[in-house]
C-alpha positions in Angstrom: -46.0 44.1 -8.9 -43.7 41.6 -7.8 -40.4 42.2 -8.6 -38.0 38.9 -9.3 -34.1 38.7 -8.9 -32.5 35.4 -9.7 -29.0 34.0 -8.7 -27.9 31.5 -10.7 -24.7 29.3 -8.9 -23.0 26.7 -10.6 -23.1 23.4 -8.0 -19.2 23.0 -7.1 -18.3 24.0 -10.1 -14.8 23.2 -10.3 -15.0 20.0 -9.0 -18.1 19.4 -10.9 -16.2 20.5 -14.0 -13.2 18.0 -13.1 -16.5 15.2 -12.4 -17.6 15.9 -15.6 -14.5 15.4 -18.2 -13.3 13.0 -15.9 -16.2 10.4 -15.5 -14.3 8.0 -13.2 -14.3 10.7 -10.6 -18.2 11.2 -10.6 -19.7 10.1 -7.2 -16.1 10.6 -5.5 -14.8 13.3 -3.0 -12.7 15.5 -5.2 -10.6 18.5 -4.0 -9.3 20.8 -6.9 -6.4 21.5 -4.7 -2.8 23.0 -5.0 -0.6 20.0 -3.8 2.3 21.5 -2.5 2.5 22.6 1.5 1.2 25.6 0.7 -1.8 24.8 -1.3 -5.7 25.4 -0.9 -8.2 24.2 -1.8 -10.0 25.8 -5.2 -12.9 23.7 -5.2 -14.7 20.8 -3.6 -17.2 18.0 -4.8 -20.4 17.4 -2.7 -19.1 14.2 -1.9 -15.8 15.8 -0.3 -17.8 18.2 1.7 -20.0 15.7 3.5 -16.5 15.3 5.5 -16.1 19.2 6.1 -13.6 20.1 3.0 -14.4 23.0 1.8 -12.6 25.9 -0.4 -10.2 28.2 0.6 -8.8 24.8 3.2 -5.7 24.0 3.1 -5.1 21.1 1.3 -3.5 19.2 3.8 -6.5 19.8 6.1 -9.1 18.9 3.7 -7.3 15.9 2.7 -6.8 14.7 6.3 -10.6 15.3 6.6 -11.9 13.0 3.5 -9.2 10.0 4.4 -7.6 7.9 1.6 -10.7 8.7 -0.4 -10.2 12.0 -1.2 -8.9 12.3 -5.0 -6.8 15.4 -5.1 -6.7 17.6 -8.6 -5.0 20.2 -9.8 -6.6 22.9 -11.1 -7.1 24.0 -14.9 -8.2 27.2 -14.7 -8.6 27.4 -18.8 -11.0 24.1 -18.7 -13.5 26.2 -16.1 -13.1 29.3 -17.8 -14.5 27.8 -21.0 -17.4 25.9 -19.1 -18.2 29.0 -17.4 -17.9 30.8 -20.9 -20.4 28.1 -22.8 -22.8 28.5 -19.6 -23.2 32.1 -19.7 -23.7 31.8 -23.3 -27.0 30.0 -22.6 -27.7 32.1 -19.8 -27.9 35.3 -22.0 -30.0 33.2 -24.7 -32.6 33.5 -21.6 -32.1 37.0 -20.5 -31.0 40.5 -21.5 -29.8 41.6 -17.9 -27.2 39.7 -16.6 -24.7 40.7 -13.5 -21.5 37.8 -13.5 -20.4 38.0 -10.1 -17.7 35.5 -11.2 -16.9 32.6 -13.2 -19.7 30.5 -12.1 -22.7 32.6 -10.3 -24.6 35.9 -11.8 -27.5 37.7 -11.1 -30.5 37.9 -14.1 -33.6 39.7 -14.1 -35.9 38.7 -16.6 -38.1 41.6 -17.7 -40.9 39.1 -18.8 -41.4 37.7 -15.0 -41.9 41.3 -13.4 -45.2 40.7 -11.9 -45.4 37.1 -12.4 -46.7 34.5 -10.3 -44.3 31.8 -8.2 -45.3 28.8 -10.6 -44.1 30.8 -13.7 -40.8 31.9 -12.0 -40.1 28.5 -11.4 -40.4 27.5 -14.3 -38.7 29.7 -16.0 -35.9 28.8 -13.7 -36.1 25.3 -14.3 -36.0 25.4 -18.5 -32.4 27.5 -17.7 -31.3 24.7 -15.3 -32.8 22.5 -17.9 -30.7 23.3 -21.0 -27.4 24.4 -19.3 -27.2 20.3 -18.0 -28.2 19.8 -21.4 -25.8 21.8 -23.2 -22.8 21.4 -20.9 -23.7 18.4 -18.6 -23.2 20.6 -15.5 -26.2 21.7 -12.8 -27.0 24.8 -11.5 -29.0 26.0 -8.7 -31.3 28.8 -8.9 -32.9 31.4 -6.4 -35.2 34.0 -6.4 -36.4 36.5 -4.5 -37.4 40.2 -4.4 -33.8 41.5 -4.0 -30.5 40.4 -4.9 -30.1 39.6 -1.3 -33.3 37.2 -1.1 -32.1 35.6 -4.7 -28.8 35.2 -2.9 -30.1 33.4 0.3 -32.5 31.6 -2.2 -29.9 29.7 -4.3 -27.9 28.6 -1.0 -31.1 26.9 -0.2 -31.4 25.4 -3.8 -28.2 23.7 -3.5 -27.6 21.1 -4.9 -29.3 21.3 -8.5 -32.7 22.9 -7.1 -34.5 26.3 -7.3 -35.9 27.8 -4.1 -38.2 31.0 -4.4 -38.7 33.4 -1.3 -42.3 35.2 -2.8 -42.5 38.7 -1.1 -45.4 38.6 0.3 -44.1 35.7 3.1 -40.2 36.9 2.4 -40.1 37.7 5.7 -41.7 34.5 7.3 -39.0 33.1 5.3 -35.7 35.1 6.3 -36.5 36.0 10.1 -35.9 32.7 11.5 -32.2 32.3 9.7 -28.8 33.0 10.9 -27.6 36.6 10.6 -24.8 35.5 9.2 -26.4 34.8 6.3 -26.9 38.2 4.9 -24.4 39.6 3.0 -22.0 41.8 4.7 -21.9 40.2 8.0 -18.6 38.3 7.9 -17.1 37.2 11.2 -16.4 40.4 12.7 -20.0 41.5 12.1 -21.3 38.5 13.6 -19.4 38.7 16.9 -20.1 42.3 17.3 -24.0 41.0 16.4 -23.6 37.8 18.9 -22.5 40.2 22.1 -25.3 41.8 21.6 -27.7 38.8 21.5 -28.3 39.2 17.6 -28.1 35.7 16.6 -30.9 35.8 13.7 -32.1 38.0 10.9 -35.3 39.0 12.9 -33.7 39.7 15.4 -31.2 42.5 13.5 -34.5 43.7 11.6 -35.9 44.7 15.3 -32.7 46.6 16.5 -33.3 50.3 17.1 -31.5 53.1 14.7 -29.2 54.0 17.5 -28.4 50.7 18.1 -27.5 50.1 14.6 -25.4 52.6 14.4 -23.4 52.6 17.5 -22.4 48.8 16.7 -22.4 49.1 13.1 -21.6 52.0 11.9 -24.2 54.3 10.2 -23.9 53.5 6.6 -23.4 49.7 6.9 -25.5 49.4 9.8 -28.8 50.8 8.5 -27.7 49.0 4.8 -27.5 45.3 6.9 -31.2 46.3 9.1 -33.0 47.4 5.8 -31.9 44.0 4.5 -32.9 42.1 7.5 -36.2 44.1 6.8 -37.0 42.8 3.5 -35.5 46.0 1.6 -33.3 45.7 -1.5 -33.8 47.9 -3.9 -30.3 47.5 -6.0 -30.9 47.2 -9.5 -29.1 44.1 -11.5 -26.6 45.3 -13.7 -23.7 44.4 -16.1 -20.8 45.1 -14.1 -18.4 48.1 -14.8 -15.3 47.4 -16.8 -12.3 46.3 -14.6 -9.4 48.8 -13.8 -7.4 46.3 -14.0 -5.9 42.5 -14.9 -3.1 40.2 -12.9 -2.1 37.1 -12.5 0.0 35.5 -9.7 1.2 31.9 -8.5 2.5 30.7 -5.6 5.2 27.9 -5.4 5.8 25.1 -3.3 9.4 26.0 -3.0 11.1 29.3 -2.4 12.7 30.9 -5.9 15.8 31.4 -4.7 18.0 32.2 -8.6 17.4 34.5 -10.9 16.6 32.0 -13.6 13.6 30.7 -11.2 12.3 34.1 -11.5 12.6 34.7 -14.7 10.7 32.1 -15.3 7.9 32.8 -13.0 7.9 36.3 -14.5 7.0 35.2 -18.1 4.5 32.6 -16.4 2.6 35.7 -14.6 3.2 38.1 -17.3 1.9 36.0 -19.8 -1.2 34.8 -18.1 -2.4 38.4 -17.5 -1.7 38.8 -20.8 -4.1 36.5 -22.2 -6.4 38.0 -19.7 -5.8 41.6 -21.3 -6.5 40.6 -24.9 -10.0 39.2 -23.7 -10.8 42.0 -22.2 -9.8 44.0 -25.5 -8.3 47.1 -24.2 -4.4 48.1 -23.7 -2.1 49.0 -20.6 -0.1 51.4 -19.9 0.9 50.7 -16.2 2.8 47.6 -15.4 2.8 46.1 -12.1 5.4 43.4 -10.3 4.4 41.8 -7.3 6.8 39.8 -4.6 5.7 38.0 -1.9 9.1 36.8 0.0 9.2 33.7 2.4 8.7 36.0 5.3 5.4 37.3 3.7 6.9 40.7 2.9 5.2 41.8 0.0 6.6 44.6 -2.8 4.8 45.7 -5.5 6.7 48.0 -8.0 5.6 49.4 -11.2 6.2 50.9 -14.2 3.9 53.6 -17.0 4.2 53.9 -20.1 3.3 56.9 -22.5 0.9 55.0 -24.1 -1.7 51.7 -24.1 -0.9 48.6 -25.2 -1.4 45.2 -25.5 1.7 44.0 -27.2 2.7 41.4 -24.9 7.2 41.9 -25.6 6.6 45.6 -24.9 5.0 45.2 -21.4 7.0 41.8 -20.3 10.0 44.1 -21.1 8.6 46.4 -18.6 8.0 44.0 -16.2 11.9 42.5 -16.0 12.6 46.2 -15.8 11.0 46.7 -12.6 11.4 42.9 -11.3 13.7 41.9 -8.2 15.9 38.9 -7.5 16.8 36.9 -4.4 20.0 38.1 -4.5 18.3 41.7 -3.6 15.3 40.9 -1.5 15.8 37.3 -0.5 13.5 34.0 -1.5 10.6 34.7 -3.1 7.7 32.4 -3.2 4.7 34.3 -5.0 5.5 36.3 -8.1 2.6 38.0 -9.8 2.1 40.8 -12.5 -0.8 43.2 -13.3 -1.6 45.7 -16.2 -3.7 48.6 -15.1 -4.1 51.9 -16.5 -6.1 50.1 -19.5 -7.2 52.6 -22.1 -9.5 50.9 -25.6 -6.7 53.1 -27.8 -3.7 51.1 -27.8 -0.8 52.2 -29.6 2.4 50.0 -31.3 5.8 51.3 -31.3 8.7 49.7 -33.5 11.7 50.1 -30.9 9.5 49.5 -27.5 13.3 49.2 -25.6 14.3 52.3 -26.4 11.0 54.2 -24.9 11.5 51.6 -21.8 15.2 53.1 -20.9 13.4 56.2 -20.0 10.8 54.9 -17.7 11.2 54.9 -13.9 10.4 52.4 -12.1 8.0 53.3 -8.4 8.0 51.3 -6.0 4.5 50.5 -3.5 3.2 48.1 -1.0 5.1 48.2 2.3 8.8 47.8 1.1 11.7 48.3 2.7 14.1 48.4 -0.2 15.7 51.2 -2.1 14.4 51.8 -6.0 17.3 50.5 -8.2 16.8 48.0 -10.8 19.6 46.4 -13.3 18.9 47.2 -17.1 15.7 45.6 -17.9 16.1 45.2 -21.5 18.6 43.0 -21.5 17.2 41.1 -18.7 14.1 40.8 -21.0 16.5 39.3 -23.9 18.4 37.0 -21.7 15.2 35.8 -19.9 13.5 34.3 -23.0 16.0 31.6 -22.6 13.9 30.0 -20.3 10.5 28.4 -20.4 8.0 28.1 -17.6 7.7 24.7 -17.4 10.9 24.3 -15.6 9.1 25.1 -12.7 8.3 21.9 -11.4 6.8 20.3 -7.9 9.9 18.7 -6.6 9.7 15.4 -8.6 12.2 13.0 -10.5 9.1 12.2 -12.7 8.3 13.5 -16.2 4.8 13.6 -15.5 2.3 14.9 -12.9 -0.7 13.6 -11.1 -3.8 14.8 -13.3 -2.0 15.6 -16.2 -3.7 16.1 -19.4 -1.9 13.6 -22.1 -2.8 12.0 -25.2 -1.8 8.5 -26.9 -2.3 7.8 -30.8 -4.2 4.8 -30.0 -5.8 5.4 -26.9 -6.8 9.1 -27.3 -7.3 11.7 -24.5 -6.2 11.2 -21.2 -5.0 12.4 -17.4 -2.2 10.9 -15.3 -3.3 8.9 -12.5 0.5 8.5 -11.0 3.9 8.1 -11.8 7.0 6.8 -10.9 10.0 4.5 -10.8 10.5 5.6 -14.7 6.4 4.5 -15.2 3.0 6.0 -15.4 -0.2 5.3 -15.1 -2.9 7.3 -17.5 -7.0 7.2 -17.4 -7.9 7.6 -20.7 -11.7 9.3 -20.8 -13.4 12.7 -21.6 -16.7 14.2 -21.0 -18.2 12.1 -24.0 -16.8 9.1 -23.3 -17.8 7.5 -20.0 -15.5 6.0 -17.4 -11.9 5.0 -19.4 -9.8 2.1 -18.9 -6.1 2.9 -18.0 -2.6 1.6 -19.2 0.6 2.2 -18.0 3.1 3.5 -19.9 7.2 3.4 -20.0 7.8 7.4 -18.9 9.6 7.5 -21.9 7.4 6.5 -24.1 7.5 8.8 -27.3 4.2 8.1 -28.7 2.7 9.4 -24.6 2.5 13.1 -25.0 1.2 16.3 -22.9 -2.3 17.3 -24.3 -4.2 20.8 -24.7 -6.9 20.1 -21.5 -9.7 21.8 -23.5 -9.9 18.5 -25.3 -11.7 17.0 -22.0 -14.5 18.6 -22.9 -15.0 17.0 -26.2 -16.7 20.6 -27.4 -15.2 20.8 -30.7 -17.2 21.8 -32.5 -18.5 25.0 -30.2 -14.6 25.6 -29.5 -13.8 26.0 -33.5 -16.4 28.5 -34.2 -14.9 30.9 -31.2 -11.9 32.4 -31.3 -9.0 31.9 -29.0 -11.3 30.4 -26.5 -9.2 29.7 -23.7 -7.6 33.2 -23.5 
């Protein structure tokens, strides 16, 4: 019997999520974008990438590439993580097996379409497509194939907002004739090695002798990449295994160069793989502190307790135990922090600084510098004094470019621009349609920064989960 895998990829999904609680963006090229001169590019609309923007760009590039049309916004990661959150929740209303690749693609196979024909695939594909846009107002495209590889290849050929089936018995009718590159597992290296040896197309790497394989691939990678070239993927779709670990870094447009800068970046990192850690449900016991320096020199040093926990003081003490300053190492301009070691029995101590005197700190990751730290408790005391926030883009302004805000009489909004002691605010949502915009004095005390889960105008859902952004 026919056996069908189906990738499910949500169409540009940042952009598309910043397109959809943003209607005055829909139908323009949006980059979800870092906007310092060091950001990338996190996400691009369709309409962006007719000009060649794509992810991972940086943002300089991809703007240069769309003109003065290009409308550049900065991410909200807790926005997409709760559309990806209220997806999935109709996606498992569809099907028992489900293998999340990420926050917006996953592999299903439905037990009730083993054996079934190509009209009944597809439209079982289409009633998911069909409620997600109706539940969340976002499109997804759908492939399917005999393999996860073929369900792979099949949703790239979906896009945009489509499904595309490659039936078995012609699979390799269908897959022959396209670029090797498109298989999983041949990156850029794997293609040149491919290209010298006049391998430009699938067919042609599913013809390639054993010894050839192996001699330009390797034997376990080569032989895996031929057998998929052949039409052979046997890997079953399953939920994926628990992670080892959870982190959180940011880079900053402008070297930290004080201790307080750090500090503050610290508790940023430390706290955002904290929320991470209680969603996942289990504790820590190793603690992690990563440095990138402007010369892209990066430390890691870390820190274990003798016991799991979740109890955010306990490990951001740890962390300023094990942290460096500029004063040590030099500018830094990424600071990030990780919790491994995660055990589901966490334990709570009354005095957590006087366990963390005892604990060592190691140190990993190519550096150069010798192991002393400063006393990290009262570091952690002294730190508390400042708050994240004062780690602004260089600006005089008190409000940023696609900032989430809300006005008593106008409701929920986003910054279109500031300056000169004014500012300019859209004020829309998902459920409104395209808003008008006023401009404000900067000072106004009734204009105020907004929780950016209210774009989504998803209430109701939100109040019957818990901590839904975390």
């Amino acid at each position: 019997m026919q056996r069908w895998v189906l990738h499910i990829d949500m169409d540009a999904f940042f952009a598309s999520v910043e397109q959809l609680t943003r209607p005055t963006l829909r139908g323009r090229p949006v980059l979800v974008a870092g906007v310092s001169g060091r950001g990338v590019v996190a996400g691009a609309s369709y309409e962006a990438r007719v000009f060649g923007a794509h992810s991972a760009m940086p943002t300089a590039r991809a703007a240069r590439l769309v003109g003065n049309r290009a409308v550049l916004v900065s991410p909200r990661k807790e926005v997409y993580a709760v559309a990806s959150r209220r997806v999935f929740e109709v996606v498992h209303r569809h099907v028992d097996t489900v293998e999340q690749l990420s926050i917006d693609e996953a592999f299903m196979e439905p037990a009730e379409l083993q054996g079934a024909g190509v009209e009944d695939v597809e439209k079982w594909a289409q009633r998911l497509r069909a409620d997600i846009r109706a539940e969340t107002g976002l499109a997804a495209s759908i492939g399917a194939g005999s393999g996860k590889q073929f369900a792979k290849i099949a949703s790239d050929e979906a896009k945009p907002d489509g499904v595309f089936l490659i039936p078995e018995d012609n699979q390799l009718e269908i897959l022959h004739p396209m670029p090797v590159k498109k298989l999983w597992g041949v990156g850029p290296v794997t293609n040149t090695k491919l290209a010298g040896m006049g391998v430009r197309t699938i067919g042609e790497l599913a013809k390639l002798t054993t010894r050839e394989v192996e001699i330009s691939l390797g034997t376990t990678t080569g032989l895996f990449l031929r057998d998929l070239a052949r039409g052979i993927d046997e890997r079953p779709v399953a939920p994926r295994a628990e992670a080892k670990q959870t982190s959180a870094e940011h880079t900053y447009p402008e070297d930290l160069t004080t201790r307080a800068e750090v500090d503050a970046a610290l508790i940023r990192s430390a706290q955002d793989a904290h929320r991470r850690l209680r969603r996942d449900g289990r504790g820590a016991r190793t603690v992690t502190v990563k440095l990138r320096m402007a010369d892209f020199h990066i430390e890691s040093r870390s820190a274990t307790l003798p016991y799991a926990t979740d109890d955010l003081d306990t490990l951001q003490a740890v962390a300023f135990r094990v942290v460096r300053y500029p004063e040590e190492v030099g500018p830094i301009r990424l600071v990030g922090v990780g919790y491994s070691g995660l055990e589901a029995t966490r334990q709570d101590v009354l005095f957590p600084e006087l366990e963390l005197q005892a604990i060592p700190p190691t140190t990993t990751e190519d550096s150069d510098y010798e192991t002393g730290v400063s006393d990290g408790v009262d570091a952690a005391q002294e730190a508390v004094r400042f708050d994240p926030s004062d780690l602004k883009p260089a600006s005089t302004d008190t409000w940023r470019a696609t900032q989430d805000v809300y006005h008593p009489d106008y409701g929920h909004g986003w910054v279109q621009g500031s300056g000169h002691g004014r500012v300019s605010v859209r004020f829309e949502t998902r459920e409104t349609g395209p808003g008008k915009t006023h401009t404000f004095d900067a000072e106004d005390p009734q204009l105020r920064p907004a929780d950016p889960l209210d774009s989504l105008a998803w209430q109701d859902w939100l109040k019957n989960r818990a901590d839904p952004a975390d």
